[in-house]
ZAMARGU-4260 file (C-alpha; in steps of 0.2 Angstrom, whole numbers, plus 5000, padded with zeros to 4 digits):
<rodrens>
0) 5118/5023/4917 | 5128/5014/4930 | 5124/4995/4933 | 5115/4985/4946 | 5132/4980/4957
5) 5139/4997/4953 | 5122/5005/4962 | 5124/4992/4978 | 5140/4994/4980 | 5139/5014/4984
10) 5121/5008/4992 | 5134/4997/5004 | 5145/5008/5007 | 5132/5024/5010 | 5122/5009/5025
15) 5142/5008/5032 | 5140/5025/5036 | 5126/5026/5045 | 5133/5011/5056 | 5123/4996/5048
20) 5129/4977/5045 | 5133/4975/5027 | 5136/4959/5022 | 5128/4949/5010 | 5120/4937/5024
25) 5112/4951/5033 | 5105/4960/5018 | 5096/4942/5011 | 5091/4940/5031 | 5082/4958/5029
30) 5077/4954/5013 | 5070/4935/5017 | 5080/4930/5004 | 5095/4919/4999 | 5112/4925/4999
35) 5117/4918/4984 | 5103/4931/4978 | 5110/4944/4986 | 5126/4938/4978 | 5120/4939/4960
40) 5116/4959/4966 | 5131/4963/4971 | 5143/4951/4956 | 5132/4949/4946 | 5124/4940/4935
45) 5107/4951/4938 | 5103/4968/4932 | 5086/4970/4941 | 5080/4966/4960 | 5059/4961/4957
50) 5049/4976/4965 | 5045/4968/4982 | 5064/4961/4986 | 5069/4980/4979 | 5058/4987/4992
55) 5064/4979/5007 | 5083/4982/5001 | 5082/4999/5000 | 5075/5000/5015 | 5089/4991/5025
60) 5102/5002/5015 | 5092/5017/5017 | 5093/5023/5002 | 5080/5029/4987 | 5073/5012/4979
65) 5068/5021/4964 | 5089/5025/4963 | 5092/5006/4966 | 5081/5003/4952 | 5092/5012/4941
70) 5080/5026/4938 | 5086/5047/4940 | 5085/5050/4955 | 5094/5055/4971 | 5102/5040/4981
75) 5097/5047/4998 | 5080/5045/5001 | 5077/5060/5013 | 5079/5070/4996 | 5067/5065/4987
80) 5052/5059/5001 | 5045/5077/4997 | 5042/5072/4979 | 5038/5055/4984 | 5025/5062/4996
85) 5014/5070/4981 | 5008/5052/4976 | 5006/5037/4986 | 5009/5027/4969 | 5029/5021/4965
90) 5036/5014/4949 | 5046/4998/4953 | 5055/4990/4936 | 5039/4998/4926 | 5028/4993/4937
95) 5017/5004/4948 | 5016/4998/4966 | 5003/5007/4979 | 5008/5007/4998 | 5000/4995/5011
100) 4992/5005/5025 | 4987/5002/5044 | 4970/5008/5047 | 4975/5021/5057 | 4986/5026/5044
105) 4972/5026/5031 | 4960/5037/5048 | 4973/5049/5048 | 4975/5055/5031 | 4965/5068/5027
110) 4967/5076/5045 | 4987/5074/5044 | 4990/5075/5027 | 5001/5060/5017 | 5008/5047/5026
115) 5029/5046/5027 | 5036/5035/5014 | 5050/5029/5027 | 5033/5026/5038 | 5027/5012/5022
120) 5034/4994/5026 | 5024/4986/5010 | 5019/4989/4993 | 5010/4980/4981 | 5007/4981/4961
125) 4992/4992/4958 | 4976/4980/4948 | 4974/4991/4936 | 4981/5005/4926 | 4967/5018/4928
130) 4965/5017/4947 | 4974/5034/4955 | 4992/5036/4960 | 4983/5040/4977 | 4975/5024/4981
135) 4982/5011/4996 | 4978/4994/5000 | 4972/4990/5018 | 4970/4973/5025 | 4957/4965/5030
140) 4951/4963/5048 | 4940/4953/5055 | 4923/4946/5047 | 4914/4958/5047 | 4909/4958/5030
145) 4914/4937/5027 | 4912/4929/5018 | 4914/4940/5002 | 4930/4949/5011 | 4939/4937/5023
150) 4951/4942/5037 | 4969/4943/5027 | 4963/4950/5011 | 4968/4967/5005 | 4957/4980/4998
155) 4963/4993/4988 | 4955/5010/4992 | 4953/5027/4982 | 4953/5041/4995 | 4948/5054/4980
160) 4930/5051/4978 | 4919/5066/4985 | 4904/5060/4997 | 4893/5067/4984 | 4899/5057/4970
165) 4895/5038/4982 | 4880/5027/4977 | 4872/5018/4985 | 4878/4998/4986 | 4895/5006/4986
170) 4910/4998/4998 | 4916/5011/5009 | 4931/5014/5022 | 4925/5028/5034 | 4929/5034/5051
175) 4919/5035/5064 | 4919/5033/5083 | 4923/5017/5085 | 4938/5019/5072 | 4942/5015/5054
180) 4931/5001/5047 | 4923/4997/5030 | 4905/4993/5025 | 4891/4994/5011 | 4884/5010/5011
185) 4863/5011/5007 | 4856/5027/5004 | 4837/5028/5005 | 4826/5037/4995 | 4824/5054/5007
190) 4844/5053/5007 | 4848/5047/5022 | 4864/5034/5023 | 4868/5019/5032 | 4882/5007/5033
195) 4879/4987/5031 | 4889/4972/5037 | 4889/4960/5022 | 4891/4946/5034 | 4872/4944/5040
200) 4875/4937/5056 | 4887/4952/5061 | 4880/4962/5075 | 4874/4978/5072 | 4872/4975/5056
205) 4868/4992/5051 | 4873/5009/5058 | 4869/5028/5052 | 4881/5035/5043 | 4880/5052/5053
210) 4887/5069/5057 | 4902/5058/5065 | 4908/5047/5050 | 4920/5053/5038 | 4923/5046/5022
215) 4940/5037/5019 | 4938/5030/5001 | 4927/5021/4992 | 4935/5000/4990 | 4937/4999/4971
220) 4949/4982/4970 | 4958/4968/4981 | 4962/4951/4981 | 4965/4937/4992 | 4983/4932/4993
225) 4980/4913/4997 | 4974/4903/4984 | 4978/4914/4971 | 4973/4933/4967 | 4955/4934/4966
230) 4952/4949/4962 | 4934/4958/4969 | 4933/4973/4960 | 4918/4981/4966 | 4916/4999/4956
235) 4924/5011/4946 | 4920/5029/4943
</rodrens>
């Protein structure tokens, strides 16, 4: 198993190739990091990059980040985004990171298929172990549903949940003519389904869930970066 500075050294010499700056200043200025971190990657001391700092390095060398992890797989990453493609989810030093989406992103999944692992520019540690490779985190917008979700949070969403399988009091992203939004759904007793703002004073409050909304994913986790993680886990199935 080759070691951490033997892996950045061929990572530096492959980003050469294709014309990029390589030097240790640049690469903690990609990363947002020090370059006496950097320094440590490429001389040592350290073995391991943390999952985040991992991320954003093979990005800027273009190259696999599971590879630069140290795991088997191909440097290149254009090899291996077909494989990557089959789950959302990543391992990172053993632990399993999910992608942050846009909303768009998260509106144009099931009509486009997966989204692009070169088109991913975040990741973050899944909450738990049993939530699905597939699931994403999306960040909150507005106050629309404030003050239990605030604008900056991140919710994670599971996009496998059939419509026939939701509940009513659920927390659901769908898409509908206005876009990508999430809201509490009700489902009356004749079946008929309808999406809540939680924040009361949010206008309308409630809208038919009709022949026009499509089911996303149902939220099933997030947390609030400021302040700590507070995590809001809302239902598992």
């Amino acid at each position: 198993m080759s070691t951490l500075q033997e892996r950045m050294a061929q990572a530096a010499t492959h980003a050469k190739q294709l014309g990029k700056i390589v030097t240790k200043a640049e690469i903690a200025r990609q990363c947002d990091t020090s370059k006496q971190t950097v320094g440590y990657w490429f001389n040592g001391p350290t073995q391991t990059i943390d999952g985040p700092l991992l991320l954003k390095a093979a990005e800027y060398l273009d190259v696999n980040p599971m590879w630069l992890a140290g795991e088997k797989a191909p440097m290149a990453l254009n090899q291996d985004v077909k494989a990557a493609n089959q789950s959302n989810a990543q391992r990172i030093n053993n632990v399993r990171m999910l992608p942050v989406l846009s909303w768009v992103q998260a509106g144009n999944l099931t009509s486009a298929g997966p989204v692009e692992v070169t088109d991913i520019k975040e990741w973050y540690p899944a909450l738990s172990d049993d939530d699905c490779d597939k699931c994403f985190y999306l960040e909150v917008k507005g106050i629309s549903n404030f003050p239990k979700y605030q604008e900056g949070d991140f919710i994670q969403v599971d996009p496998t949940i059939y419509p026939d399988e939701l509940v009513s009091g659920d927390i659901i992203v769908i898409h509908n003519y206005e876009g990508e939004t999430f809201k509490k759904l009700i489902i009356e007793n004749n079946g008929r389904k309808y999406l809540q703002a939680l924040n009361p004073d949010w206008k309308p409050n409630i809208i038919e869930f009709d022949e026009d909304t499509r089911l996303i994913g149902i939220v099933v986790d997030g947390f609030r970066p400021i302040g700590g993680s507070k995590r809001k886990r809302t239902r598992k199935h």
